[in-house]
C-alpha positions as CSV (number, residue, x, y, z in Angstrom):
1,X,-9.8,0.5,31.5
2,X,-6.4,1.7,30.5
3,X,-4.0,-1.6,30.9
4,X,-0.6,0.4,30.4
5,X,-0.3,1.3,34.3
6,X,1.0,0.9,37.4
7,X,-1.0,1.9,40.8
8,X,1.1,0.6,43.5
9,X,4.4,-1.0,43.9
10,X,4.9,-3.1,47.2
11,X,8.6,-3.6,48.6
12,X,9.1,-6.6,50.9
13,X,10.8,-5.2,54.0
14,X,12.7,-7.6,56.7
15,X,11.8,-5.1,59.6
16,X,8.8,-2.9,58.5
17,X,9.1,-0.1,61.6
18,X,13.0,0.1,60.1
19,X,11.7,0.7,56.3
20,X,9.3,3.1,57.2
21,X,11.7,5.2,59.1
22,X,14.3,5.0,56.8
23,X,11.9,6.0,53.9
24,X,10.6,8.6,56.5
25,X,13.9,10.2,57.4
26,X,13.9,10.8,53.1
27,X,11.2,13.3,53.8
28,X,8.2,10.9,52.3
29,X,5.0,11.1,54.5
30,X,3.4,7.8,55.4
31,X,-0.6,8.0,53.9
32,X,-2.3,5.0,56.2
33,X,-1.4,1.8,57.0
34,X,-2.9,-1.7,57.4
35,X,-2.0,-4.9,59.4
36,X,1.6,-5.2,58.5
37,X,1.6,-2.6,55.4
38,X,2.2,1.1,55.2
39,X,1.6,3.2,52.4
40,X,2.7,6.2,50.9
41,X,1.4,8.0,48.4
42,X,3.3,9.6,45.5
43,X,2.7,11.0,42.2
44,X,-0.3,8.8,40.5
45,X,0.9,5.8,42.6
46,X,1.5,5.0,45.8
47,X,4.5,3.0,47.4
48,X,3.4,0.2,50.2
49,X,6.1,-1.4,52.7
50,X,5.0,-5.0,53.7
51,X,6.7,-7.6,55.8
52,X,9.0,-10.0,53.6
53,X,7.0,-13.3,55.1
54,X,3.7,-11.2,55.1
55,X,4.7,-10.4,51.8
56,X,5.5,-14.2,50.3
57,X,1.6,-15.7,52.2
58,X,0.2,-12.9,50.4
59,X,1.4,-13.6,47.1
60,X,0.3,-17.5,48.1
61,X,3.8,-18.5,48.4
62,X,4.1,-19.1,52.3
63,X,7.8,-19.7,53.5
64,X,9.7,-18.3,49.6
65,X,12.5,-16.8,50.1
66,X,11.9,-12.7,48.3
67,X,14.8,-11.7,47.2
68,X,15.8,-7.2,46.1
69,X,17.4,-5.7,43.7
70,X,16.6,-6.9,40.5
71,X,14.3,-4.1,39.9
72,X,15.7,-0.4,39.8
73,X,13.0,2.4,40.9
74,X,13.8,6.1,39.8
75,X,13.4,9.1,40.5
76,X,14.2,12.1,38.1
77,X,14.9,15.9,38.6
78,X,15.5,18.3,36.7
79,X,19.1,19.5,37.6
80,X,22.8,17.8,38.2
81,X,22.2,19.6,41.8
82,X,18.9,18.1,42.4
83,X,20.3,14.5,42.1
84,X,23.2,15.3,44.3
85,X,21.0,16.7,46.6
86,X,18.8,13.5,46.9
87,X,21.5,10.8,46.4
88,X,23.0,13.0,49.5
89,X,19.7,12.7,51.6
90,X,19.4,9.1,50.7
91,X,23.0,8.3,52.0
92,X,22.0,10.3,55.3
93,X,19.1,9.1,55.7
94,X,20.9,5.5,55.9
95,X,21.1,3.9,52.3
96,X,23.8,2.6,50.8
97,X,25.1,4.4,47.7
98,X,26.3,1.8,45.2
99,X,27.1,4.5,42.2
100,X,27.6,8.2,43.2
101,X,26.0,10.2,40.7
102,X,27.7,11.4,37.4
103,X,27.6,12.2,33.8
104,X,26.5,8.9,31.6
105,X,26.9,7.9,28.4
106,X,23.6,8.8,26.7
107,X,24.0,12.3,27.8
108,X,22.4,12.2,31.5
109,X,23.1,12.4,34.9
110,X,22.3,9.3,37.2
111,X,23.8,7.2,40.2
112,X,22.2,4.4,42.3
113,X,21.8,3.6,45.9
114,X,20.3,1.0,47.6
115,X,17.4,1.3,50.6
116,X,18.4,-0.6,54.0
117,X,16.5,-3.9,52.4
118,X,18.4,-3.8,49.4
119,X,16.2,-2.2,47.0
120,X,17.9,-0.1,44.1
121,X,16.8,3.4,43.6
122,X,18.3,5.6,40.8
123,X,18.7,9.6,40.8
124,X,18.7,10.9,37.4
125,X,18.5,14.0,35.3
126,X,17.5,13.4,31.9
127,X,17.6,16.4,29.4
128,X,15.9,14.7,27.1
129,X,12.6,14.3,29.4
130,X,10.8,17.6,30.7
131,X,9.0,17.3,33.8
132,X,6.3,18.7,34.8
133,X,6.3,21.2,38.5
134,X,4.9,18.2,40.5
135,X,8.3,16.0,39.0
136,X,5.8,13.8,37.0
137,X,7.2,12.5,33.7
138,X,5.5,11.5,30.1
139,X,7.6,11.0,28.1
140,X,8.3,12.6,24.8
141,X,6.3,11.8,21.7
């Protein structure tokens, strides 16, 4: 068993038909779905979409209040253009950008927006991280 791993990562979601079009219009293709949760796969992962009060009985905490955006997601490219390009599509698609993307301090290129449930996804372009053609990352020794 390798401990040092993540599978899935579940976002609570206030109106699931909503958050799966939204992450639909971004180009992702939903991979199945069960009572109340979609899925969709990515790179050695997959992302799931469940109901907020779905969510919070699941977890065994019937009626908690979930809360978003305490937790930033990423995605990396490997240009200035290609993180435009998504922050762009994200923005279209119906997030809300809360840092347009731009040159940082420790020599990248990143901005933020936030999905329609308030979830914070970063674009980034990090020259210090290569990534491979599928956009998977390890990082450097």
């Amino acid at each position: 068993m390798t401990p040092q791993r993540v599978t899935l990562i579940t976002l609570g979601v206030a109106d699931l038909a909503a958050a799966i079009a939204f992450y639909e219009r971004l180009g992702w293709r939903q991979h199945g779905r069960q009572e109340g949760v979609a899925f969709f796969q990515l790179n050695g992962l997959a992302l799931a979409l469940f109901g907020l009060a779905d969510l919070a009985a699941d977890q065994g905490r019937a009626g908690a209040t979930l809360g978003a955006g305490a937790v930033t997601l990423a995605q990396n490219f490997a240009t200035e253009a290609e993180v435009d390009a998504a922050f762009t599509q994200a923005l279209a698609a119906g997030a809300t950008a809360l840092k347009p993307p731009e040159k940082v301090f420790w020599g990248g290129y990143s901005g933020y927006w936030a999905d329609p449930d308030g979830h914070v996804w970063e674009v980034a372009m990090n020259p210090f991280w290569p990534l491979a053609a599928d956009g998977s990352l390890t990082l450097p020794a």
